[in-house]
DOZA-702904 format. One record per residue (C-alpha): residue number from 1; residue in three letters; x, y, z negated. Coordinates in steps of 0.1 Angstrom, whole numbers. Layout:
! residues N
NODE,nr,rest,c1,c2,c3
NODE,NUM,ALA,X,Y,Z
...
This chain:
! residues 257
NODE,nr,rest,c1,c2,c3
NODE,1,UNK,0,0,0
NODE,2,UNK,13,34,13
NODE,3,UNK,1,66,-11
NODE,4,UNK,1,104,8
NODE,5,UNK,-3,129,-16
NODE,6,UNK,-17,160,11
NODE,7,UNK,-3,190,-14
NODE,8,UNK,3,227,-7
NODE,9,UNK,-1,253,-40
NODE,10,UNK,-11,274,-18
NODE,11,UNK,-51,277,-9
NODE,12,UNK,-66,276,28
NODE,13,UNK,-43,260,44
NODE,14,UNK,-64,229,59
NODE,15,UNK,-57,204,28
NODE,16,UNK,-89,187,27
NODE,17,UNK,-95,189,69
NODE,18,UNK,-58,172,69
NODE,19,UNK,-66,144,44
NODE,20,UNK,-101,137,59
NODE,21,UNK,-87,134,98
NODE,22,UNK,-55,114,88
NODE,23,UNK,-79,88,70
NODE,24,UNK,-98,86,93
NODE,25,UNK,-76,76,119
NODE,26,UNK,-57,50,100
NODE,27,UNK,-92,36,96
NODE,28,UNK,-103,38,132
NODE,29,UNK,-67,21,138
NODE,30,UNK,-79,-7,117
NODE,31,UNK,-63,0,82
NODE,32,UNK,-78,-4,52
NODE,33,UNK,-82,37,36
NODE,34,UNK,-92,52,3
NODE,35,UNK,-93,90,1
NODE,36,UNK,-93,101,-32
NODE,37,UNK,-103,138,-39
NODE,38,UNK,-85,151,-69
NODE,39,UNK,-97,188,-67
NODE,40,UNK,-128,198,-89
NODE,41,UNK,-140,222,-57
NODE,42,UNK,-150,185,-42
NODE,43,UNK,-146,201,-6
NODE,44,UNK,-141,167,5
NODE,45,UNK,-167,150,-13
NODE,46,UNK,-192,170,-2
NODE,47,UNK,-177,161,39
NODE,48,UNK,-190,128,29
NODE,49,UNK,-224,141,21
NODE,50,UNK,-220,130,-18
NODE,51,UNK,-246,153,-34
NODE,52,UNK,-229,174,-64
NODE,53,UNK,-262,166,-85
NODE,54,UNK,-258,146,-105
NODE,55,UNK,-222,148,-104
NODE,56,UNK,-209,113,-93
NODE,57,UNK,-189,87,-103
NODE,58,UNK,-155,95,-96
NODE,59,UNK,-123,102,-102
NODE,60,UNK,-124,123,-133
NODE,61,UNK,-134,89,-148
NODE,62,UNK,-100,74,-141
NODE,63,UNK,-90,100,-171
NODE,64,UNK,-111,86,-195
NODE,65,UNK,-97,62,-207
NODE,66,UNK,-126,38,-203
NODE,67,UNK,-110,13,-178
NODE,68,UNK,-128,29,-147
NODE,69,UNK,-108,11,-112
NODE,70,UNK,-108,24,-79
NODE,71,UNK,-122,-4,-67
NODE,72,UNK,-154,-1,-90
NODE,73,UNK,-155,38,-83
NODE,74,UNK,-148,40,-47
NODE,75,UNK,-178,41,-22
NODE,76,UNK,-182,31,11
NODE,77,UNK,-184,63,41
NODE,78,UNK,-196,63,72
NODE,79,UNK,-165,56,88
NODE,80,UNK,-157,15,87
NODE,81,UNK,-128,7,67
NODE,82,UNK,-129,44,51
NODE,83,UNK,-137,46,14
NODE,84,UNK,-141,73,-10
NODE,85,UNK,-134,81,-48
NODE,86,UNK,-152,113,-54
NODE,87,UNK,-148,148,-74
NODE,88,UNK,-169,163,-101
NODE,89,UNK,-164,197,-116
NODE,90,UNK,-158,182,-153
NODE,91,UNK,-122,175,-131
NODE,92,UNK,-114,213,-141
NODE,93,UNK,-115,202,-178
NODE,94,UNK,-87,177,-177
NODE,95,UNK,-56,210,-181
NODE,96,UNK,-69,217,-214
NODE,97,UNK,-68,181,-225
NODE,98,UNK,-36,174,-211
NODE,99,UNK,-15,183,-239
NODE,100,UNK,-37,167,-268
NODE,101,UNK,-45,134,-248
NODE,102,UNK,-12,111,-241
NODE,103,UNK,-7,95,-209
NODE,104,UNK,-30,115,-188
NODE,105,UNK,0,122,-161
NODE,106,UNK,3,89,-152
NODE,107,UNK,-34,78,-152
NODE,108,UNK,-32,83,-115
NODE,109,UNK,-4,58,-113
NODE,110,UNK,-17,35,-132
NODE,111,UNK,-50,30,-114
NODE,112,UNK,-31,26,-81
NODE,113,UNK,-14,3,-96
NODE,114,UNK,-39,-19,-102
NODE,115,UNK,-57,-13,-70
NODE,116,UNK,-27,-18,-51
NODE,117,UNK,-39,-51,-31
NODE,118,UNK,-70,-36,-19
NODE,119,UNK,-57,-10,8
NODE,120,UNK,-33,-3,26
NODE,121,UNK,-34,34,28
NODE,122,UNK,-46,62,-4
NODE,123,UNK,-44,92,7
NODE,124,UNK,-50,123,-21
NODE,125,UNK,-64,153,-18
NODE,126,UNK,-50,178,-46
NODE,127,UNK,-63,207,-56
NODE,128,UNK,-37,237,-44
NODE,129,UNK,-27,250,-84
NODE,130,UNK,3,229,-99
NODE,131,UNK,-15,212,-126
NODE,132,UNK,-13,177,-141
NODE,133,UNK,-38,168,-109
NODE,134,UNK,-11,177,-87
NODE,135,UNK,16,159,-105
NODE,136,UNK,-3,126,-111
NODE,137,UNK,-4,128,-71
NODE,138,UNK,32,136,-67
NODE,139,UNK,46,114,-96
NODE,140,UNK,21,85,-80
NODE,141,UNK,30,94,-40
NODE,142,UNK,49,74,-15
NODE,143,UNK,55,104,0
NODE,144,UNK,42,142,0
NODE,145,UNK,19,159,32
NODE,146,UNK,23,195,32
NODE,147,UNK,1,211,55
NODE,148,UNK,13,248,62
NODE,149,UNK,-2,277,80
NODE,150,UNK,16,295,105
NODE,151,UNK,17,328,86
NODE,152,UNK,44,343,68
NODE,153,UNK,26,344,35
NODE,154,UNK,22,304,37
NODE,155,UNK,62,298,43
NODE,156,UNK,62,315,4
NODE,157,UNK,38,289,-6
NODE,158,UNK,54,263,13
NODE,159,UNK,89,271,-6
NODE,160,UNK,71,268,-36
NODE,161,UNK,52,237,-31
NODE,162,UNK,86,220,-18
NODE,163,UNK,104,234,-50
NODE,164,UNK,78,210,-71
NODE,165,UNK,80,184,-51
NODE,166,UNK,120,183,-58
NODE,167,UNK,114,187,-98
NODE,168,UNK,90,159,-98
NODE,169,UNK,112,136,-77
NODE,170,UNK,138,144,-103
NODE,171,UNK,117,136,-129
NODE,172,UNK,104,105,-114
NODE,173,UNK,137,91,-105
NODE,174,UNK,127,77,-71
NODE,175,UNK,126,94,-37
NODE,176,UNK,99,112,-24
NODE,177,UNK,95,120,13
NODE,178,UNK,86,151,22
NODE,179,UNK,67,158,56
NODE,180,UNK,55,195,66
NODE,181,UNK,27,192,94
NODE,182,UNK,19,231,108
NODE,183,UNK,-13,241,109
NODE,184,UNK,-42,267,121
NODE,185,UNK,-13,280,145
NODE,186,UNK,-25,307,173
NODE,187,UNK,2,309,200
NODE,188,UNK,-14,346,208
NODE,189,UNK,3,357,179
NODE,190,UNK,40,369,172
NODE,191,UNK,35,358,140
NODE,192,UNK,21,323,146
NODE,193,UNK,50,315,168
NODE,194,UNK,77,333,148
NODE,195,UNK,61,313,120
NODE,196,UNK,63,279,135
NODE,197,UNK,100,287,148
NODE,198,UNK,113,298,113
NODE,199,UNK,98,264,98
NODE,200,UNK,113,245,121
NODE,201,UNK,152,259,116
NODE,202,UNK,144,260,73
NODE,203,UNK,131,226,75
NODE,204,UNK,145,208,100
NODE,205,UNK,137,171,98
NODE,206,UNK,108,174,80
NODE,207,UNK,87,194,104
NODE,208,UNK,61,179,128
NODE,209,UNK,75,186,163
NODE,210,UNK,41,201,174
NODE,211,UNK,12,222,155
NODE,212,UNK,-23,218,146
NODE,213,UNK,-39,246,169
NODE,214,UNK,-65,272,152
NODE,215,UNK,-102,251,165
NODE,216,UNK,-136,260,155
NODE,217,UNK,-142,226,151
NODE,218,UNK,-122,220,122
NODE,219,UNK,-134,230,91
NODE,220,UNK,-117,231,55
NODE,221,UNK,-134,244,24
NODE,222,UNK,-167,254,37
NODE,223,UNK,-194,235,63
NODE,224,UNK,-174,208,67
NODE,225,UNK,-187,175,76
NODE,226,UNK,-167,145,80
NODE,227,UNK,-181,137,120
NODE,228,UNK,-176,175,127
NODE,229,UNK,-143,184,110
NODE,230,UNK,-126,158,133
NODE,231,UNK,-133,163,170
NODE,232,UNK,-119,186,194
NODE,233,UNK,-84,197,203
NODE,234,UNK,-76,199,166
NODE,235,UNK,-84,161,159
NODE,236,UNK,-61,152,187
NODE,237,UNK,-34,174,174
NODE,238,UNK,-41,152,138
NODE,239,UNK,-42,123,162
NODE,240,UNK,-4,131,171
NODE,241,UNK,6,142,137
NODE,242,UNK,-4,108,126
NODE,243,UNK,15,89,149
NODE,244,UNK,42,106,140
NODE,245,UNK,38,102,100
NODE,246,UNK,40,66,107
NODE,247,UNK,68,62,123
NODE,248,UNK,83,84,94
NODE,249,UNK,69,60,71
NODE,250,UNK,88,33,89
NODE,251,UNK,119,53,91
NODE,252,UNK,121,61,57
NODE,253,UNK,155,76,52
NODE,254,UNK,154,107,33
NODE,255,UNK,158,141,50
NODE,256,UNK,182,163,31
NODE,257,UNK,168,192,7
């Protein structure tokens, strides 16, 4: 089982319309996918059409310490061999309980652990504040999925998210790959293409050759649906992206910081 943690501390930059095309495609290519939405704004709960009342079964329940399993909370979506651990708000709660409730920055881990046989792909959907949501998904990863905007203002956030990344993988003692996929890029724009050519000479190696292009069709925090947010020119650019994630993932040799 491969984990993705899809992670940028930085907001709007297509996090939840990156983690619901990429599972999708592994699905349609036959694998076996659980997206698990870790951010109390549920963005990608509600693209499965999971009414917020009353609030699901879902992941905050892997932090309670009353032996929820993915397998028992994940649901079955629309899209065959795609299935779904859903958000509630009470996620929001779990910062002020991290530092009077042991263990809750591994309960992540632990659960993936144990429901490491049933998929072969997780792919998680954090919130964008550093939080202990964002490091159970880091400290549990395979690898980390930053999508970036081509703006200026998103290479800060990207510094900073890659910064994190580093500390956890210190902290963690065992590598984590980091992969930096381009996103809502307008070629019009001097700054879109400065953008994208600035990425590619900081980050060599680690940047998707191409870009996701800016498309109506796909949709992030708001009106998103999980049949419209991947069609169009975008979800073929995601179509590309993933191809090229997997042949990352089979080339795993770490890029140098």
């Amino acid at each position: 089982m491969q984990v993705w943690a899809i992670a940028n501390q930085k907001g709007g930059v297509g996090k939840t319309t990156t983690t619901l095309c990429l599972a999708r495609g592994l699905a349609q290519a036959g694998g076996r996918v659980l997206a698990i939405d870790l951010d109390p704004h549920a963005s990608l709960t509600r693209a499965f059409g999971v009414p917020a009342d009353p609030p699901p079964a879902g992941t905050h329940d892997l932090f309670t310490g009353v032996g929820a399993s993915l397998v028992g909370l994940a649901r079955r979506t629309d899209v065959p061999g795609l299935q779904l651990v859903a958000a509630q708000p009470a996620l929001a709660t779990l910062e002020r309980r991290g530092s009077s409730q042991p263990g809750l920055g591994l309960a992540l881990g632990r659960a993936l652990h144990a429901g490491h046989a049933s998929y072969d792909h997780v792919l998680l959907d954090c919130p964008p504040t550093l939080g202990l949501l964002m490091v159970n998904a880091l400290a549990a990863a395979d690898r980390l999925v930053v999508p970036t905007q081509t703006d200026p203002l998103a290479l800060h956030g990207l510094a900073d998210m890659l910064r994190t990344a580093t500390m956890v993988e210190r902290s963690r003692r065992r590598p984590l790959p980091q992969h930096v996929l381009p996103t809502l890029y307008d070629k019009r724009t001097r700054s879109g293409v400065q953008s994208l050519e600035q990425l590619h000479a900081q980050y060599e190696g680690r940047v998707w050759p191409d870009a996701v292009p800016m498309d109506t069709r796909l949709r992030d925090a708001h009106g998103l649906t999980a049949e419209a947010g991947c069609s169009g020119r975008g979800a073929d650019a995601y179509a590309r992206a993933l191809d090229w994630l997997l042949a990352q993932q089979q080339a795993p040799q770490r890029q140098a910081a």
